[in-house]
C-alpha positions, -999 to +999 in steps of 0.1 A: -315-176+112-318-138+111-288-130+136-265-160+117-273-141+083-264-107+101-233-117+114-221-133+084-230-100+065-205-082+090-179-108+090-180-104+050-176-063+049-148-070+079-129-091+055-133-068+027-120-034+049-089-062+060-086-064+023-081-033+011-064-024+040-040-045+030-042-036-006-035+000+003-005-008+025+010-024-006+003+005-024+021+029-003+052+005+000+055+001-037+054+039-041+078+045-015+103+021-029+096+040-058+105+070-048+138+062-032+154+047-066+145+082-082+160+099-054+189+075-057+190+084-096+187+118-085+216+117-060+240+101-086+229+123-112+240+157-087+272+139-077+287+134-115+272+171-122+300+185-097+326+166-111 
């Protein structure tokens, strides 16, 4: 009974570390998307400036 608990303890923290793993990776991509529309304001901003 010992061993079942102990394994379901692991399998619990595994799933939690998949978690924010995953969490994280959304993270990033929302800040990356981020980024490129500012550069993308950024890069039309420069263009009508040397007009």
């Amino acid at each position: 009974m010992a061993l079942e608990e102990q394994i379901i303890l692991v399998l619990y923290i595994l799933l939690g570390a998949v978690a924010g793993m995953i969490y994280a990776l959304r993270r990033i991509f929302i800040l990356e998307r981020r980024i490129l529309d500012i550069d993308n304001k950024l890069a039309a901003v420069l263009k009508r400036k040397k007009r």
